[in-house]
C-alpha positions as CSV (number, residue, x, y, z in Angstrom):
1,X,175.4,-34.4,20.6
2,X,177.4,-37.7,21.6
3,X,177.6,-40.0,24.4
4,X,178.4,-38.8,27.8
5,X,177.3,-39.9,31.7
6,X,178.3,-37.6,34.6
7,X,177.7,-38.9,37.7
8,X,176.3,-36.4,39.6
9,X,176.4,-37.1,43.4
10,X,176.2,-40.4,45.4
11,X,173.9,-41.0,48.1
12,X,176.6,-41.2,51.7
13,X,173.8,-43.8,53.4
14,X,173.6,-46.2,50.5
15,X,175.2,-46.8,46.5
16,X,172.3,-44.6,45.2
17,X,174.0,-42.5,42.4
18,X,172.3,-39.5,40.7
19,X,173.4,-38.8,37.3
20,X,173.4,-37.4,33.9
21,X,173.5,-39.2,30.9
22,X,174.0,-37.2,27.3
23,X,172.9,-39.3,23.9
24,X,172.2,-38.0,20.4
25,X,168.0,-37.6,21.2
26,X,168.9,-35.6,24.5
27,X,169.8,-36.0,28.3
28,X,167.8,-38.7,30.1
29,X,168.4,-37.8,34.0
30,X,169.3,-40.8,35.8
31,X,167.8,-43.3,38.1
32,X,165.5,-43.6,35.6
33,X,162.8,-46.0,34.5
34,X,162.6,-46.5,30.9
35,X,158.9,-47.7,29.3
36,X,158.6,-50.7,26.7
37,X,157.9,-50.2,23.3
38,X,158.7,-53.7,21.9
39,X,157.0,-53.0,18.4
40,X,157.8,-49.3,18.4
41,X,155.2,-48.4,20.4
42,X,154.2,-48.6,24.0
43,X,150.9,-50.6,24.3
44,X,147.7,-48.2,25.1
45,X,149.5,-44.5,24.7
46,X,150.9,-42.4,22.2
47,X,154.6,-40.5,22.1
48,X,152.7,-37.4,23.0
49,X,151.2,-38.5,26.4
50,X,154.9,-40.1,27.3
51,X,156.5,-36.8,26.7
52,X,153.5,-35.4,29.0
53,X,154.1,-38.2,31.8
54,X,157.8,-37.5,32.2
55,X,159.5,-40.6,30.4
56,X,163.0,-40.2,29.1
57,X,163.9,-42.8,27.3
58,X,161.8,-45.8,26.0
59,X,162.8,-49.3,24.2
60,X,162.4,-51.1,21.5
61,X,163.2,-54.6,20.5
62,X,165.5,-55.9,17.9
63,X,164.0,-59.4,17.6
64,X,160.6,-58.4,17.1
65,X,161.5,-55.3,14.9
66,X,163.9,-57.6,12.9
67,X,160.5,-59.7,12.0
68,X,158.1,-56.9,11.3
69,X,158.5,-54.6,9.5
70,X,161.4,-55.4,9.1
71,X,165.0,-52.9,9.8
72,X,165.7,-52.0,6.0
73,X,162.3,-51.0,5.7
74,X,162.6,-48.6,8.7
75,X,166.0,-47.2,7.9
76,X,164.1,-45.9,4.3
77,X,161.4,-44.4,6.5
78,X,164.0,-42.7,8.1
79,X,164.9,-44.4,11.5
80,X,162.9,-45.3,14.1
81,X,163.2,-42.2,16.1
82,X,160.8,-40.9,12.9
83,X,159.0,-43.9,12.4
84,X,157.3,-43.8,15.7
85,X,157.2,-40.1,16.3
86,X,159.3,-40.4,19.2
87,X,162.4,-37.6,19.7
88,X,163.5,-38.5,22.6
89,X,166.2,-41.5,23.3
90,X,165.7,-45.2,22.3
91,X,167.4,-48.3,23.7
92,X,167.1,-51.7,22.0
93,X,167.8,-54.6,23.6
94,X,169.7,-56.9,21.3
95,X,167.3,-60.0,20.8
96,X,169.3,-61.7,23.6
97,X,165.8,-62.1,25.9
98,X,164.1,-64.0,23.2
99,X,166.7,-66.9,23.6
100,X,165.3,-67.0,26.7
101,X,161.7,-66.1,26.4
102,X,161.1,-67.6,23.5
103,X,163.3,-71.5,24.1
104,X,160.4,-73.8,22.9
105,X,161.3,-71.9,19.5
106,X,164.8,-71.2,18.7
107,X,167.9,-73.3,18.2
108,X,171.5,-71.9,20.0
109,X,175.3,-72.7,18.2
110,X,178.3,-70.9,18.7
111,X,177.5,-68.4,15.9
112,X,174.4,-67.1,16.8
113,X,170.5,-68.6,17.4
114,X,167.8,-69.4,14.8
115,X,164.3,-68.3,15.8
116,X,160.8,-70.0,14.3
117,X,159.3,-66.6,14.0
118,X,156.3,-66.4,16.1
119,X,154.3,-65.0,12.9
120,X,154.5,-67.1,10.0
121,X,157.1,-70.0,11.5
122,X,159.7,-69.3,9.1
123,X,163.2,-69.4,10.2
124,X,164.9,-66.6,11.0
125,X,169.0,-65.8,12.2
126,X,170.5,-63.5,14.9
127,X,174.0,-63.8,15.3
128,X,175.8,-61.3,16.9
129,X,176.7,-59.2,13.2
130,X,172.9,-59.2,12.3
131,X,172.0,-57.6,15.9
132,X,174.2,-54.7,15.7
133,X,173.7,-54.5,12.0
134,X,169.6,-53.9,12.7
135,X,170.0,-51.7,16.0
136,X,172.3,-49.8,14.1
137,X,170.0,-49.8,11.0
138,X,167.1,-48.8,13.0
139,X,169.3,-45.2,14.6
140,X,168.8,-46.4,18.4
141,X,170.8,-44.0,21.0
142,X,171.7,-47.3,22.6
143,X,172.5,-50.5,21.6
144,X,173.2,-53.7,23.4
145,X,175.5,-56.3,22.4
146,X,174.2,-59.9,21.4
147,X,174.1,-62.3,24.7
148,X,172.5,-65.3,26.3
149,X,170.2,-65.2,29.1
150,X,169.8,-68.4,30.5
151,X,167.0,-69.1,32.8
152,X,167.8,-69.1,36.9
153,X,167.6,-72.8,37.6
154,X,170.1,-73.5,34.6
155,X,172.7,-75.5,36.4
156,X,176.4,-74.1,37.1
157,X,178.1,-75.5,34.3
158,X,175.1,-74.2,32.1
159,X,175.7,-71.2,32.9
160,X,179.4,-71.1,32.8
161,X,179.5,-72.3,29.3
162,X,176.6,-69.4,28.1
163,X,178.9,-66.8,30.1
164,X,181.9,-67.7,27.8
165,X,179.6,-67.7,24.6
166,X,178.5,-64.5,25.6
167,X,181.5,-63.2,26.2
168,X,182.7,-64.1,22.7
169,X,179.4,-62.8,21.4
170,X,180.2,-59.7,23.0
171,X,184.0,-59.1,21.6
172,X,182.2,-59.8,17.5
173,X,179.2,-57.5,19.1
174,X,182.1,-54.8,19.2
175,X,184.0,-55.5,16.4
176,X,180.6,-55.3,14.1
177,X,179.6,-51.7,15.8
178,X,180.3,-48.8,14.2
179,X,181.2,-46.3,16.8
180,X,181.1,-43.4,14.5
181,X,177.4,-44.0,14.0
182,X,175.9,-42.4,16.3
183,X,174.6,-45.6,19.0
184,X,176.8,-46.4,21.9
185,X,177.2,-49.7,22.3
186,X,176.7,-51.6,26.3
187,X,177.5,-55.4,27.3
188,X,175.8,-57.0,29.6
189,X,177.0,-59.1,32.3
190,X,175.7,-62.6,33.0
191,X,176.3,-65.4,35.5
192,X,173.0,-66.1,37.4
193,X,173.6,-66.2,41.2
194,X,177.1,-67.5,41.4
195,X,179.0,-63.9,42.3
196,X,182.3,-65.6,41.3
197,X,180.9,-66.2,37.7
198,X,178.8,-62.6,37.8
199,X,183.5,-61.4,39.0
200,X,184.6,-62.7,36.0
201,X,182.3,-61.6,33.3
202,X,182.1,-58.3,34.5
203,X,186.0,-58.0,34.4
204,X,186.1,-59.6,31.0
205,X,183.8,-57.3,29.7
206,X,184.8,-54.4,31.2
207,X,188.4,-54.4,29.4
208,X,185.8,-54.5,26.1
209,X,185.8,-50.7,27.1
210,X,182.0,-49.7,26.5
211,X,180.2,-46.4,27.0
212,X,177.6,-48.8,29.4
213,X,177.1,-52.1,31.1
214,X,174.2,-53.9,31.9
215,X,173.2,-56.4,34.4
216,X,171.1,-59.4,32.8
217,X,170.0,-62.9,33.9
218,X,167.7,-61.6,37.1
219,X,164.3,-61.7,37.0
220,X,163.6,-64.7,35.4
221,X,162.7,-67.0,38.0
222,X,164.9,-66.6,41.3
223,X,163.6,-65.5,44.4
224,X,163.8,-61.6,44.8
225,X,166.1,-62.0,47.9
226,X,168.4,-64.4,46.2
227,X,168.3,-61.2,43.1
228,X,168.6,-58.6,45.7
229,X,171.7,-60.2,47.3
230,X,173.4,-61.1,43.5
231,X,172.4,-57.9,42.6
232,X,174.3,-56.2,45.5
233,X,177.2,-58.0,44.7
234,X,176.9,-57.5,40.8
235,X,176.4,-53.5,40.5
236,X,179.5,-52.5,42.2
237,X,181.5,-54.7,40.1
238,X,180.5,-52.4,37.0
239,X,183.1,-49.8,36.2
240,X,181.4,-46.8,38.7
241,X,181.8,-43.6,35.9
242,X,179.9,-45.4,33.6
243,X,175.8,-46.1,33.2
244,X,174.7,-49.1,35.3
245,X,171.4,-50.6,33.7
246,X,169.4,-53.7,35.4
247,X,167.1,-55.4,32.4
248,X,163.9,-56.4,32.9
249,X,163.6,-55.4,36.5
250,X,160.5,-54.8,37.7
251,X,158.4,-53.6,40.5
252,X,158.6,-50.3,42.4
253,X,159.8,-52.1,45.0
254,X,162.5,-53.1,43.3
255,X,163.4,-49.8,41.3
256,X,163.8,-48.4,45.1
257,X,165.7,-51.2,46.5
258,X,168.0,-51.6,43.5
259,X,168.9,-48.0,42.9
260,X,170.3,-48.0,46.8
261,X,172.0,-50.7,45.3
262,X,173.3,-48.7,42.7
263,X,171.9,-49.2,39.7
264,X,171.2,-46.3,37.4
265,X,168.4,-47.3,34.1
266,X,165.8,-49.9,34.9
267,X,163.5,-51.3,32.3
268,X,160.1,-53.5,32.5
269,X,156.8,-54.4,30.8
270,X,155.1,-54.8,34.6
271,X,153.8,-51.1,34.5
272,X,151.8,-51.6,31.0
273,X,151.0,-55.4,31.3
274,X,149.3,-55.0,34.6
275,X,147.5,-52.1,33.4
276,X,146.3,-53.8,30.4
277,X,145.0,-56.5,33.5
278,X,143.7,-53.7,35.4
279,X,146.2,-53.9,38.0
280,X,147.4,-49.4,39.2
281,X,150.0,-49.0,41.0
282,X,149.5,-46.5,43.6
283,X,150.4,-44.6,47.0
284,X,147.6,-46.8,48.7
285,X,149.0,-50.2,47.2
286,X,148.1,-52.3,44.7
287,X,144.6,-51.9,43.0
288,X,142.5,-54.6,41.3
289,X,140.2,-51.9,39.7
290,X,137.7,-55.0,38.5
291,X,137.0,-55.7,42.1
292,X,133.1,-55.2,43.1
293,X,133.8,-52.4,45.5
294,X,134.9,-50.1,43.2
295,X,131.9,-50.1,41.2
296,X,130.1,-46.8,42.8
297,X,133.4,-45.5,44.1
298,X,133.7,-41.7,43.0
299,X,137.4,-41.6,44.2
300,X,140.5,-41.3,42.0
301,X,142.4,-44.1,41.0
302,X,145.0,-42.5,43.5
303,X,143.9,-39.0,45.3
304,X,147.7,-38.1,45.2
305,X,148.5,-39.0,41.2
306,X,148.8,-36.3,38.7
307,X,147.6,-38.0,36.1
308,X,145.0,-37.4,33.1
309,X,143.5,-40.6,34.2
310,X,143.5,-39.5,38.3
311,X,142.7,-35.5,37.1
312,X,139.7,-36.9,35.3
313,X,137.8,-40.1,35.9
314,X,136.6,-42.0,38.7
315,X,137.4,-45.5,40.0
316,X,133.9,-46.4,39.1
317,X,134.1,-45.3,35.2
318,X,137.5,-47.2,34.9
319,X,136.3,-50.6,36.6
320,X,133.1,-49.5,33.9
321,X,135.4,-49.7,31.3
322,X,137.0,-53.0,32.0
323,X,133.6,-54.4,32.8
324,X,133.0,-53.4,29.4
325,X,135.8,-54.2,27.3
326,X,136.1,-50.9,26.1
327,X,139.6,-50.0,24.5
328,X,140.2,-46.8,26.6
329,X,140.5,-49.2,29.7
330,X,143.9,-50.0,28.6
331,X,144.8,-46.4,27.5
332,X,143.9,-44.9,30.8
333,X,145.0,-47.3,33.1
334,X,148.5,-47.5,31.6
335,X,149.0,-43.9,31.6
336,X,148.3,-43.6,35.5
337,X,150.9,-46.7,36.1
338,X,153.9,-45.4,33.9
339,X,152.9,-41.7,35.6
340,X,153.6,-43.8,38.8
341,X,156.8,-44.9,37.6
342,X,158.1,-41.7,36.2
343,X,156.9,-40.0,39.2
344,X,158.7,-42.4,41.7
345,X,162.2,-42.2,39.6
346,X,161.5,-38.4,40.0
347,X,161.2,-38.5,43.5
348,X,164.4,-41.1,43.2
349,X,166.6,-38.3,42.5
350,X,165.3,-36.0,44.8
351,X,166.1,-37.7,47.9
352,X,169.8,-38.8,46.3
353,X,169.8,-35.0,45.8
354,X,169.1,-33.8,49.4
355,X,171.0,-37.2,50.4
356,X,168.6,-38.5,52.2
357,X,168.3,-41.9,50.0
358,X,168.8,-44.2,52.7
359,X,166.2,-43.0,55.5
360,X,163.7,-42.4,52.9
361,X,163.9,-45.5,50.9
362,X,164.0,-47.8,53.8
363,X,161.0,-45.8,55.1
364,X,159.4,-46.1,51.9
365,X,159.3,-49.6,51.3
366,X,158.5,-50.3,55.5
367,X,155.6,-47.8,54.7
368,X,155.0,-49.7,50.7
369,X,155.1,-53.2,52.6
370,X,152.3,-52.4,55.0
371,X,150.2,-50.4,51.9
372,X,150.1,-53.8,49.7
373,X,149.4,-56.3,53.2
374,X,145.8,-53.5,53.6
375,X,145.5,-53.6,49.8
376,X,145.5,-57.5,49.4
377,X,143.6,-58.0,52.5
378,X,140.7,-55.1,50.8
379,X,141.1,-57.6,47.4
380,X,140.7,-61.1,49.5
381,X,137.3,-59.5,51.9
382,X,135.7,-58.4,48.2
């Protein structure tokens, strides 16, 4: 099976696309949200109860992978599709976060960045090469090419000279993939808020030619307006018959806002970090399931989730468990919020399907908006 997006239908009322996209582990129906497994694994759950919830796709990450255990060692286990039991897709993003994530310990020149490594403080390299080399190595369906994400208050020139390193990164990105290899390589677009910066990196990179483009460099410190309006401006400069992914983006707010912007794959650790800080997503809002008043509540987490966690237990037994410390907090919790998720991208492409994306989203997030005001005001009076 090899690479192929079909794009389906387009929403008449908005740039909400519904689409198809074909890899090597299977079709992943697009909008989609796509869960984090940085280490090969998503925190709390297994590949079994992701296949149950609904998710497509899931990442992994080339930095932290590169460290332990190390991509040689799971190429000889047989690729990471084996390695962590999962059959389905995998993404990896490139290591190009970490230069941004990780600043206080890494070092940037033209041929690539050296990283302190987190574990033992040895120095390691990523260049643009070794990237591709270990995604490669490791069998992922996708693969992104070797960039630098600077952070949003980085001044103009700053981020003019990163877009033109990036760019460069991304033509030795190419020229070290092996397209015959079964991982289809994207680029991703940079250029903070300036839309005449975001023009000319997404024309540079799209005469690369790649099966996918991604937009990178939101989320990471602007206000969401200021990312809504770049954002709007960004996706349409993507070539339109290929995948459009946003990295790192974020809330279901913004999965519903940004797909009527036209954006197609979304990634994020906010659905399994919050649940790992007992914050569940639901139709209701946003629950705090530590708070006092859920201690003799026999409700559901959310009365319209379909959930193990919802089918199961009460509110009272999970704010138990977090009281308590107990491991299966985490477990439950984060399979209710990526249920959420999948369950909203689900619901994504129904409404582009009946093409009715615009009323319903905008009546969605009015209807979201007043859910989270009741939900913080409930968290405040506890």
């Amino acid at each position: 099976m090899t690479f192929r997006f079909e794009l389906l239908q387009k929403d008449l009322g908005s740039r909400a696309r519904r689409g198809r996209l074909t890899l090597p582990h299977g079709t992943v129906e697009t909008p989609v949200f796509m869960p984090v497994g940085t280490a090969a694994t998503v925190k709390a759950i297994a590949p079994d109860d992701l296949e149950r919830i609904g998710a497509q796709i899931v990442l992994g990450n080339t930095y932290h992978l590169f460290l332990r255990p190390g991509h040689e060692r799971i190429r000889a286990l047989g690729g990471l599709h084996r390695f962590m039991a999962w059959e389905r897709p995998i993404l990896t993003d490139s290591g190009g976060f970490q230069v941004y994530s990780l600043a206080s310990a890494r070092k940037i020149d033209e041929d690539g960045v050296t990283f302190r490594s987190h574990i033992d403080g040895s120095l390691r390299r990523l260049t643009p090469e070794i990237s591709i080399e270990v995604q490669q190595a490791l069998g992922s369906d996708i693969i992104m090419a070797f960039d630098e994400c600077p952070p949003a208050q980085s001044s103009r020139a700053y981020h003019e000279e990163s877009l033109e390193r990036t760019t460069r990164w991304a033509l030795r990105s190419k020229e070290a993939w092996n397209s015959e290899g079964g991982s289809y390589l994207f680029g991703i677009v940079q250029g903070g808020l300036f839309a005449d910066l975001r023009r000319r990196h997404a024309e540079e990179l799209a005469a690369l030619d790649l099966p996918g483009y991604a937009l990178g460099g939101y989320s990471v410190g602007e206000p969401i307006p200021a990312m809504y309006e770049s954002i709007s401006i960004s996706a349409p400069l993507l070539p339109e018959e290929k995948p459009r992914y946003l990295m790192g983006v974020g809330t279901p707010e913004d999965l519903v806002t940004c797909v009527g912007l036209g954006i197609d794959m979304f990634d994020c650790v906010l659905p399994t970090r919050t649940a790992r800080n007992a914050r569940l997503y639901t139709s209701e809002g946003v629950l705090n399931i530590r708070n006092a008043r859920f201690a003799d509540d026999p409700n559901p987490v959310d009365p319209n989730c379909r959930c193990y966690t919802c089918r199961t237990f009460s509110r009272a037994y999970l704010r138990h468990l977090f009281q308590a410390q107990e491991i299966l907090a985490a477990r439950l919790a984060t399979l209710h919020n990526l249920t959420f998720y999948c369950d909203l991208m689900a619901e994504v492409r129904r409404q582009i399907e009946a093409g009715n994306y615009a009323g319903w989203s905008a009546k969605w997030l009015e209807d979201r908006r007043l859910r989270l005001r009741e939900s913080r005001a409930a968290t405040r009076a506890d």
